[in-house]
ZAPALUM-827496 format. One record per residue (C-alpha): residue in one letter; x, y, z. Coordinates in pm, whole numbers, padded with zeros to 5 digits, always signed. Example, Ala and Ser with C-alpha at 12.3 -4.5 7.8 and 13.67 -1.06 7.14 Angstrom:
<dopas>
A+01230-00450+00780;S+01367-00106+00714;
</dopas>
This chain:
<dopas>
X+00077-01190+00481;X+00081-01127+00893;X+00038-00818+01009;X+00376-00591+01062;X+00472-00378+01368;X+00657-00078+01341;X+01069-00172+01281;X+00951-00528+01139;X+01003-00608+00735;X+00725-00842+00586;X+00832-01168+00405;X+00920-00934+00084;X+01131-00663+00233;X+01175-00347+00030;X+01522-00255+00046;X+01597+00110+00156;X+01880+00326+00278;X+02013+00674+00317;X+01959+00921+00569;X+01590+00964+00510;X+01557+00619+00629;X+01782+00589+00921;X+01418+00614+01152;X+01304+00257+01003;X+01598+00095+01169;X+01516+00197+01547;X+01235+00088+01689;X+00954+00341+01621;X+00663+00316+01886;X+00308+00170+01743;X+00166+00345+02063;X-00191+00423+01978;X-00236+00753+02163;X-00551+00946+02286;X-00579+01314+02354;X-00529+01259+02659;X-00264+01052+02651;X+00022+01232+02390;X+00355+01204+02540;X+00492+01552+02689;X+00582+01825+02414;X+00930+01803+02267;X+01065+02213+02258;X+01256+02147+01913;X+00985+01915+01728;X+00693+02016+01533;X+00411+01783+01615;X+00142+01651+01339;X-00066+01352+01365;X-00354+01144+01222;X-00710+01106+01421;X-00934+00838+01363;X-01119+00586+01456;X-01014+00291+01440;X-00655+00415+01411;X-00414+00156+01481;X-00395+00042+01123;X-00275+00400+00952;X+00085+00394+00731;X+00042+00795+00788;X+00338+00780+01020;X+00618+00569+00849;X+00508+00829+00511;X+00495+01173+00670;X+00766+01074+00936;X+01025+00973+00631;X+00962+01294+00489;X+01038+01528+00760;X+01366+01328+00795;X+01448+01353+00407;X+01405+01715+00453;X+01565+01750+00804;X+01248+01914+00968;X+01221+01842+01341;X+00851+01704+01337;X+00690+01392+01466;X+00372+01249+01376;X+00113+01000+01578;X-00173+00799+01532;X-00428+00950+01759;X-00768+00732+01857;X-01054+00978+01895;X-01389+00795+01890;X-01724+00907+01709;X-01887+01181+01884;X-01623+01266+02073;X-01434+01497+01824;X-01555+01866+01960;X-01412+01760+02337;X-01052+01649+02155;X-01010+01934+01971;X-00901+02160+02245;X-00654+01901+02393;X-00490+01822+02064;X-00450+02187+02038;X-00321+02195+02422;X-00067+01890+02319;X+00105+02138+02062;X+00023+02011+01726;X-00009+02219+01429;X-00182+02046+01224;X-00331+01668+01194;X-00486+01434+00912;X-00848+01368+00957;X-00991+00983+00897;X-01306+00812+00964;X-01526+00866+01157;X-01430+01252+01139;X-01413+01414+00820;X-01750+01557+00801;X-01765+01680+01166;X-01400+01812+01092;X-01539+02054+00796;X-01837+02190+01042;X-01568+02274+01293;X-01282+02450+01123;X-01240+02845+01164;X-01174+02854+00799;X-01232+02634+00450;X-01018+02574+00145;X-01197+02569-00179;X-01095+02240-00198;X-01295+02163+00160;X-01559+02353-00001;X-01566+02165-00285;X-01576+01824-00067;X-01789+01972+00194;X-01527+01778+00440;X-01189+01789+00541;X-00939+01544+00632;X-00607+01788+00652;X-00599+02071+00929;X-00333+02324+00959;X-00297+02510+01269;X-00333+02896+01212;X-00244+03148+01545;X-00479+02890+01701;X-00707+02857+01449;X-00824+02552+01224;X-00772+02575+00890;X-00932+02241+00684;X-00841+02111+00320;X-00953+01832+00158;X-00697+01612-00070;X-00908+01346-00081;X-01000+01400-00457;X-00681+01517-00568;X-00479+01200-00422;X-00757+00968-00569;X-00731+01137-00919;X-00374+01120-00899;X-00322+00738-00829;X-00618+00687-01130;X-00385+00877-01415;X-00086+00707-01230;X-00177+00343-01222;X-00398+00389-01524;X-00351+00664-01722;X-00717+00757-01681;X-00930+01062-01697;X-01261+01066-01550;X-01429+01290-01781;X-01534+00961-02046;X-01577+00675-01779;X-01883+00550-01635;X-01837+00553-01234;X-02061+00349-01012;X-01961+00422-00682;X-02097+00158-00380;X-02172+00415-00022;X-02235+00779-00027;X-02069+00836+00319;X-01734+01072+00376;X-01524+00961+00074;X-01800+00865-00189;X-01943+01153-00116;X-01625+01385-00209;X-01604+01178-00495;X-01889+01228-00656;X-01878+01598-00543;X-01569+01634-00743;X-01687+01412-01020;X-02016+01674-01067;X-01757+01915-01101;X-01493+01803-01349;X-01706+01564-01498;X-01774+01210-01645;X-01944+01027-01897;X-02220+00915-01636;X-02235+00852-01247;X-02428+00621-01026;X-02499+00579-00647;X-02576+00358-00447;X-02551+00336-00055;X-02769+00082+00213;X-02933+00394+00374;X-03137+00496+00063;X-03203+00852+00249;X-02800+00910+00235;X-02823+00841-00178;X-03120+01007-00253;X-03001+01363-00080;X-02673+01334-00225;X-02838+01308-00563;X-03058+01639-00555;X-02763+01780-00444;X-02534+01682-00753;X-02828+01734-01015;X-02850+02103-00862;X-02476+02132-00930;X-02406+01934-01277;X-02680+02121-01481;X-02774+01817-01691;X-02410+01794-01823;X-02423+01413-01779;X-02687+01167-01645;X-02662+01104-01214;X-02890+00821-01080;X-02922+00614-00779;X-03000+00272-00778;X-03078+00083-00424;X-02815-00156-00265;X-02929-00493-00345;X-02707-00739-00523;X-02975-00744-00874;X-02983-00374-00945;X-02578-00396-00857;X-02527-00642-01113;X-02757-00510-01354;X-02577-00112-01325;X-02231-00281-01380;X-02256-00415-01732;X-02307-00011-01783;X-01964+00065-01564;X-01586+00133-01644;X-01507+00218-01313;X-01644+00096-00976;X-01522+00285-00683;X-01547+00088-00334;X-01589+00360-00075;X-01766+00186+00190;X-01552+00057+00490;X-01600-00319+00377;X-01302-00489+00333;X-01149-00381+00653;X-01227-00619+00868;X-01142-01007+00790;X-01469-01126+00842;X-01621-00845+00581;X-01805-01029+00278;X-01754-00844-00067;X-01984-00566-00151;X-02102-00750-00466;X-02081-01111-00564;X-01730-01259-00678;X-01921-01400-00999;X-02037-01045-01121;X-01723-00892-01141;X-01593-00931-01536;X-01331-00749-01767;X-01286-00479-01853;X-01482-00342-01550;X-01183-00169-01320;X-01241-00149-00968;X-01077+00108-00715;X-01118+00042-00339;X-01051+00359-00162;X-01000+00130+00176;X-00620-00035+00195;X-00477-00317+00392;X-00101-00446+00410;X-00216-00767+00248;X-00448-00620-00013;X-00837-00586+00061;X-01092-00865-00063;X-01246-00639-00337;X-00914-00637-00470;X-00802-00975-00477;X-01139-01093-00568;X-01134-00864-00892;X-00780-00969-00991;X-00870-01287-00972;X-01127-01248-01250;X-00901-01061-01438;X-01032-00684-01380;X-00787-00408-01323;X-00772-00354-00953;X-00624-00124-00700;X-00701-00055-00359;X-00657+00326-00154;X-00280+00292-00084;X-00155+00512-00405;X-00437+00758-00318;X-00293+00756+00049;X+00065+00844-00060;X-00093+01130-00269;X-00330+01266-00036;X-00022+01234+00212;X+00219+01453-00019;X-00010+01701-00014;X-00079+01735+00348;X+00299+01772+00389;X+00311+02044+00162;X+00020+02230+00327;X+00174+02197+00666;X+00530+02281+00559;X+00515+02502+00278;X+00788+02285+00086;X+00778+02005-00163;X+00728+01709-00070;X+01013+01433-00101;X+00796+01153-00225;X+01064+00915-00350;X+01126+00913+00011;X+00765+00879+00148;X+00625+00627-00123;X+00914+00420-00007;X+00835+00440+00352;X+00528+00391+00228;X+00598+00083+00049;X+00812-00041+00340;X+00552-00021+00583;X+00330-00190+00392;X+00558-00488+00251;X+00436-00445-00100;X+00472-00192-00366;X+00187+00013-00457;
</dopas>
């Protein structure tokens, strides 16, 4: 499938109408802004946006901007490039631009959480943050990174954690949380692995110092053998590396290694599905990729920022729309 601008339906279109979706049929700008570069404030419109880096690819804005319209709240949203390292200079013009509150992606969750005037248990708990909300100035940080991911699990699955054997491939931002939250509400057994060993091997202590024996943690190093020897010991393997984003990517493990009933979740998402994905359907494993746990970590930011509940009929749609395929 080719990629889709804003205002264009993919092959497949999803067929929507209504009020809430009057904004997919005018040409919404796929400006990629900067800081520096936000358009003049609006005096009637709440502003929110995403940061990131790269950017260009987020659905944030066709999901958070259809449900501001399904509610009638005078907001607008935009995808915001702010490169690595650069995060403590944007802050201050972000706040300057008028928004009141932002999503956090990569590179920028971790900074994000060292930078916020005050954490959320559930930033605490994920010791990063990827929703801010605006507070007399301040920056208040959330994490519903683990909450949108369990969500889409129980939805597409009907799955608790607290029996399944999770091997999850890169202890960066998003592994990380996972396994964080993991420790916490538990599972029959958890493995890491990650290509800087250092990464794995502190995240480990750290998780053994939390989980007090309740079930075994372990690291094993990234090499394709000790891979394929943990899976055979795996329900679930959880992609959270950025592999798959790029077309050129190769898989994270080889195409021959992947067997039923080993389900794999890729916490990355693409409009036309990421490799992991389509490489484990096609052997026949359960397969999803981050989209669901975008739409649920996307709920949620609405409802921090707005205090009301979110319309997600209306934003899984837009979701859905954006993306040209269902979830």
């Amino acid at each position: 499938m080719g990629k889709l601008a804003w205002g264009q339906l993919g092959p497949t279109p999803f067929l929507l109408g209504g009020k809430a979706f009057r904004w997919l049929n005018r040409h919404m700008p796929s400006e990629v802004f900067t800081p520096e570069t936000l358009p003049p404030t609006h005096p009637s419109k709440i502003r929110y946006g995403v940061i990131g880096c790269p950017i260009a690819h987020s659905l944030s804005p066709a999901m958070q901007l259809a449900g501001f319209e399904a509610l009638g709240l005078p907001a607008e949203y935009f995808r915001i490039e702010v490169p690595a390292g650069t995060l403590h200079r944007a802050i201050p013009l972000l706040l300057q631009a008028g928004l009141q509150g932002w999503n956090c992606t990569l590179p920028h969750k971790k900074e994000m959480f060292n930078l916020v005037s005050k954490k959320d248990s559930s930033a605490l708990e994920a010791q990063s943050v990827n929703t801010i909300r605006v507070e007399q100035g301040q920056l208040h940080g959330f994490s519903t990174d683990a909450a949108g991911w369990k969500t889409a699990l129980q939805e597409t699955w009907q799955l608790a954690t607290d029996k399944l054997r999770v091997l999850i491939l890169g202890c960066g931002g998003v592994g990380q949380t996972l396994a964080r939250h993991l420790t916490q509400s538990g599972c029959a057994a958890l493995t890491l692995t990650n290509r800087e060993p250092k990464r794995a091997t502190e995240l480990l202590r750290e998780l053994q110092s939390l989980s007090i024996e309740r079930f075994p943690i372990q690291t094993i190093p990234w090499d394709i053998s000790a891979i394929q020897s943990a899976l055979p010991e795996t329900d679930l393997l959880v992609q959270a590396t950025s592999l798959g984003m790029k077309d050129e990517d190769s898989l994270p493990l080889p195409f021959e290694s992947l067997h039923p009933p080993l389900r794999v979740y890729d916490t990355i998402y693409r409009k036309d599905l990421t490799p992991l994905v389509r490489a484990a359907r096609h052997r026949d494993c359960p397969a999803i990729d981050g989209l669901g746990m975008l739409l649920h970590q996307g709920t949620l930011s609405f409802e921090i920022w707005t205090g009301k509940k979110a319309p997600r009929a209306a934003m899984q749609a837009a979701l859905e729309q954006s993306a040209g395929r269902k979830i």
